[in-house]
N, C-alpha and C positions, 0 to 999 in steps of 0.2 A: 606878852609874847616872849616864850624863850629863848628864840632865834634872831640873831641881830645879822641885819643883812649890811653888808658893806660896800660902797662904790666909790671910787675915787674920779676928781675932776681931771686927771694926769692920764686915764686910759681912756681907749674908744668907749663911746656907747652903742655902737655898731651893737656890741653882744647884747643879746634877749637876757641875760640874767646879772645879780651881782655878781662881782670876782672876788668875794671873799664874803664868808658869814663866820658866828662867832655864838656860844652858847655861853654863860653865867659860871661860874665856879659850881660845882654840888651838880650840874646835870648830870642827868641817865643818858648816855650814850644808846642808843638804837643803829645797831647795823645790820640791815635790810641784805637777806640775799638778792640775787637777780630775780625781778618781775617777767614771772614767762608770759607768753598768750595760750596756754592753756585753759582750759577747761575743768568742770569739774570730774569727769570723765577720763581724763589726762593726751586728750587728743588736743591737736597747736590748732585754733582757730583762725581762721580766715588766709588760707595758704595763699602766699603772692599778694596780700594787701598790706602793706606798711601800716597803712593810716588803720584801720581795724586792729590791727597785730599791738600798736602803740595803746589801741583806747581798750582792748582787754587786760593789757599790760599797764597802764593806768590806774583802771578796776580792782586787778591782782596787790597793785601796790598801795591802793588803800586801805583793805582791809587786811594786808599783813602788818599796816602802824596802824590800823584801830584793835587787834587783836595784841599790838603791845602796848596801848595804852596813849597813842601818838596821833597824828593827820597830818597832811601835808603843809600844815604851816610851822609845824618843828621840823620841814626836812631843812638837815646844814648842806646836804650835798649830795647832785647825784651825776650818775656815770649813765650813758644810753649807748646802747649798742646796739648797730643796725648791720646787720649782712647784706651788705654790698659795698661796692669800690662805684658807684654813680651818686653823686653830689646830691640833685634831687628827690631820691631815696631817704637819705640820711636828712633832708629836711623835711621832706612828709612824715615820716616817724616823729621826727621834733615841734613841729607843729603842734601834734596831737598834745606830747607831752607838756610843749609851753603853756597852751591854751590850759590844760587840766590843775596847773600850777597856779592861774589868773595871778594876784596884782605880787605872789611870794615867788619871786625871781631867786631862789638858791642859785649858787655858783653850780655848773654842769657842765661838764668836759660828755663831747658825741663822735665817736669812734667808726667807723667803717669799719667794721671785720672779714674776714672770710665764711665764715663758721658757729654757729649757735648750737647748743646742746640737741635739740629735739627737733625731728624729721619734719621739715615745711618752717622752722622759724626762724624770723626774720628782725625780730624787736625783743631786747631785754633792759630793764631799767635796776642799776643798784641805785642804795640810798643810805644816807647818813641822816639819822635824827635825834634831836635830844629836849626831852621832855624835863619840868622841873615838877617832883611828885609831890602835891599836898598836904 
């Protein structure tokens, strides 16, 4: 594994992820734009459902690190961003995503926003990964 996930016995474990990862010297850096809930079509799937919105945005973020060579066990880091200012929102979004991440807890900072790019959506995931190439 590329990815060296780090925790310390000094902070909470309250948090669902590590607080720090760490890649080898000579990695390939991979920086993932934002995972919409798009479609192939280019319409935002499941308008008003978080938890949906997150597991398309999931889908979208796998196959933009298997198209560079990656999976979500070289992610170092991601950012989730949810349209809305209610708590509960912004953990059904994160649900999806922890559960899609299973036992590779990367560091994630999860945002409330106002506003996402595209008409109806509600879920975007960035990501930092880095692969060591063969």
């Amino acid at each position: 594994m590329t990815v060296q996930l780090i925790r310390s016995s000094e902070l909470s474990d309250v948090a669902e992820y590590a607080y720090a990862a760490t890649a080898p010297a000579g990695a390939r850096y991979i920086h993932l734009a934002g995972a919409c809930p798009i479609d192939e079509a280019g319409a935002t799937v499941a308008p008003g459902d978080y938890r949906a919105q997150a597991q398309k945005v999931m889908e979208s973020l796998v196959t933009a690190l298997a198209a560079a060579g990656a999976g979500l066990t070289d992610v170092v880091y991601t950012r989730v961003l949810v349209a809305s200012s209610r708590q509960q929102d912004l953990v059904a979004a994160w649900e999806v995503v922890r559960a899609a991440f299973g036992e590779h807890d990367a560091p994630s900072t999860l945002f409330g926003v106002t506003v996402l790019g595209y008409t109806d959506q509600l879920v975007e995931v960035e990501a930092v990964a880095a692969v060591v190439d063969q």
